[in-house]
N, C-alpha and C positions, 0 to 999 in steps of 0.2 A: 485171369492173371493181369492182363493188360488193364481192365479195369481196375484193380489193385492198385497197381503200379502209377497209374494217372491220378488215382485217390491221393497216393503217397507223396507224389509228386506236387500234385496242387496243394496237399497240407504244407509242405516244405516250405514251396513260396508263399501261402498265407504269413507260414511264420517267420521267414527272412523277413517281407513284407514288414508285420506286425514290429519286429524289434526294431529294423533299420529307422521306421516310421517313428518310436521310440524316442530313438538316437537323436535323430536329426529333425524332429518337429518346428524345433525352436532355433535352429540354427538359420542366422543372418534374419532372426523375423528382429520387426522394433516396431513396437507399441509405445506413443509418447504421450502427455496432454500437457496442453499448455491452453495460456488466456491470453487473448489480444491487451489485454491492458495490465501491469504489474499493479497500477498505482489509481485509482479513480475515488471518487466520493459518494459517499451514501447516497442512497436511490439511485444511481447512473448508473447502466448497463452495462453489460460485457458479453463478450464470447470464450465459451469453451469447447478448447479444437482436438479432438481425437485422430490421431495418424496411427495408422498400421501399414507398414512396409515389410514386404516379403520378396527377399531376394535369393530368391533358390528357385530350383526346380520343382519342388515338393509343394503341391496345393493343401489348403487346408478347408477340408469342407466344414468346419466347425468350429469357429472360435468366439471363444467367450471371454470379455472382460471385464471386470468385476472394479469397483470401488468406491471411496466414499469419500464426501468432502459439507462442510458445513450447511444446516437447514438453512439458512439466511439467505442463500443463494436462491431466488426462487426459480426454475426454467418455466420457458413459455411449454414446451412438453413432455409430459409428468411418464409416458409410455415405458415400460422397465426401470421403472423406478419405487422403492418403500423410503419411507419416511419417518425415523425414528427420532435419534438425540444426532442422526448424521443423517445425510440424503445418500440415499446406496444405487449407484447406476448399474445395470447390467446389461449389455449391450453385445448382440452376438454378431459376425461376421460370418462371412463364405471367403477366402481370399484366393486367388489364383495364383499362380506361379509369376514373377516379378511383376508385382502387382502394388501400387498405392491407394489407398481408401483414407479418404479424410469424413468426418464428419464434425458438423458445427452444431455446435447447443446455445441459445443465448437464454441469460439470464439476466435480474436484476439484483443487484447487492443492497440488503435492505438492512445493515447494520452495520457499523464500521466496528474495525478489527482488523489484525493480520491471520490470514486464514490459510492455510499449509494443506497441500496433499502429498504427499511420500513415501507412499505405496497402494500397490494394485494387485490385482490377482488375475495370468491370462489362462484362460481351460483350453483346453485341445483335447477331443474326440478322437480316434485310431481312422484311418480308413474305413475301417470296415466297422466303427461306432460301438468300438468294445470298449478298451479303457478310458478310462478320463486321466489325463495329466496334466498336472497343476505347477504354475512355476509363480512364486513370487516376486515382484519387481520393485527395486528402489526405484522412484522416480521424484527427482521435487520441482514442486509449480506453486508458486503463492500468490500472492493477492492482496496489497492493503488498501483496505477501505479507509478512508479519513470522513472525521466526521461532516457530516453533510453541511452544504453552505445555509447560513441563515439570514433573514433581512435583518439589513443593519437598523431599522428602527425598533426592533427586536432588541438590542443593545441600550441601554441607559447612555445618552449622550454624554454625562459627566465622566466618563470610563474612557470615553476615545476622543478627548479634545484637546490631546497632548500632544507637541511639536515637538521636531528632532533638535533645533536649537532655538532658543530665546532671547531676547536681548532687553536687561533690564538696566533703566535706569540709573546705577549707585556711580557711588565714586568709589569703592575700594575694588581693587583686583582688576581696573582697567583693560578692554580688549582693545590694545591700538588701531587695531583692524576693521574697527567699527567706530566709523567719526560720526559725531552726533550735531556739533555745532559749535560755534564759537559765543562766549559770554565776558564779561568783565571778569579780570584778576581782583584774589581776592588773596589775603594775607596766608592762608592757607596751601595756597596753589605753588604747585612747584615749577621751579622756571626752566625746567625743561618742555613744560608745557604754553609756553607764551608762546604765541603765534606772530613772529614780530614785524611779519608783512601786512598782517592786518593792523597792528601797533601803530606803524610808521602812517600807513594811509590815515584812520581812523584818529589818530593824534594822544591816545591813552589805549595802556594795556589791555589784551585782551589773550586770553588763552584756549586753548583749543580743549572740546568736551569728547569723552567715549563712553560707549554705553557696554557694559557688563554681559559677556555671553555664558550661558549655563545652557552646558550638554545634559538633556532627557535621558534619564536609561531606565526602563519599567522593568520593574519582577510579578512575575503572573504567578500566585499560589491559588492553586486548584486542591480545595478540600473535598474528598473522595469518601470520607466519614461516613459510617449508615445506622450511627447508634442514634444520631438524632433529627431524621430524616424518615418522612413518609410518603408515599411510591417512591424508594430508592431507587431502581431501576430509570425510569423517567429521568426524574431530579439529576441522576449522574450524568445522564446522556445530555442531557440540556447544559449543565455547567461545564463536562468538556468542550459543546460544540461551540459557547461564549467565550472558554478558554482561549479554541481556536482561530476563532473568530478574530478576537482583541491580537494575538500573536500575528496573523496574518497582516491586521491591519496595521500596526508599529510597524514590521517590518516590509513594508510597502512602503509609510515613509520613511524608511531609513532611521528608525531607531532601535537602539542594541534591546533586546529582548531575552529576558530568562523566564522559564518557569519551575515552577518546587510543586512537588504533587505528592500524595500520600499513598493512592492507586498502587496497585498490584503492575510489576512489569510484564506486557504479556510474553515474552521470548522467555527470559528467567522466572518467571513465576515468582518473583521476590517483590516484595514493598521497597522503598529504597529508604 
């Protein structure tokens, strides 16, 4: 009987056990990833940081996290991971009762893009390695890659020998603010223009010259086209990174810069 009763008794708290374990597996746990860099350029590195925090009582001897984020991303190692049209990590834990585990993966980003992760998957084993339970996680972490820098001799000089302001010799549209020199008056010339200190010294008129200033503004049209176009792939990647290149560099010197492109938006999925 007593043996019974001890059976009875031990199923009991297996099963309080088993459901309470349940309940509260996932209470106060936080699973996050994030990357040391939001913003970096093609072929530069990065870190991706895994944090599991568990603040309860409740250990977990088995957890499993699950998810995917772009093949471009190469890591240095490949351990619980497949390789498909996504890179799928699966990474298991043992976590203790208030307990932090951080783990770092570094990779290299070998395509520019805005690259998005915004959900995971974490498993959880029972104590006693019965059921599996599954909890899906919003989570977002992004990453843009810009296209990678290129030598500027790589660039056609006639493309980038433009200055932010000019100063050309005419006489219409005068910049007062730009004196150029003083010449003889000539019937033409307006006498607000005589200079009549250098007049009096010099003994005959003479007027004061300026030189015409003309503000730069570039428009960058980046055609994205692939009907007449062979390795489009390449070809695109190369005319964005001369796109970005030339953008860069205007606005380095301080001139106003647009660009018009035909490209797909990658957030909206829309051509513009």
């Amino acid at each position: 009987m007593k043996l019974i009763l001890a059976i009875v008794f031990a199923g009991i708290i297996i099963v309080t056990v088993y459901k309470l374990y349940g309940v509260f597996w996932n209470k106060n746990l936080e699973v996050s990833i994030n990357f040391d860099r939001d913003i970096l350029y093609e072929g530069e590195e990065n870190t991706l940081r895994e944090v599991i925090t568990n603040r309860k009582y409740l250990p977990i001897p088995i957890l499993q996290v699950k998810f995917s984020i772009t093949r471009t991303f190469l890591f240095e190692h490949s351990d619980n991971t497949n390789v498909t049209d996504y890179y799928y990590r699966n990474e298991f834990f043992t976590v203790m009762p208030f307990q932090k585990i951080t783990r770092s993966y570094p990779f290299r980003c070998i395509h520019r893009g805005l690259f998005r992760m915004n959900k995971m998957d974490i498993i959880c084993r029972s104590l006693f390695m019965g059921e599996k339970m599954i909890e899906p996680i919003e989570h977002e972490a992004s990453v843009c890659v810009l296209p990678s820098k290129i030598v500027p001799r790589q660039v056609p000089t006639n493309v980038t020998n433009l200055l932010g302001e000019i100063e050309k010799n005419l006489h219409i549209n005068e910049d007062p603010f730009t004196f150029a020199g003083i010449r003889d008056y000539q019937p033409y010339d307006n006498m607000h223009s005589i200079n009549w200190k250098a007049t009096a010294r010099m003994g005959n008129l003479l007027v004061n010259t300026y030189n015409t200033t003309f503000s730069k503004k570039v428009v960058l049209l980046l055609n994205l086209e692939t009907n007449s176009m062979l390795n489009v792939p390449e070809l695109q990647e190369w005319a964005i990174r001369i796109a970005a290149h030339l953008a860069s560099f205007y606005i380095m010197h301080q001139i106003p810069v647009a660009m018009y492109t035909n490209g797909v938006d990658e957030v909206d999925k829309v051509a513009p």
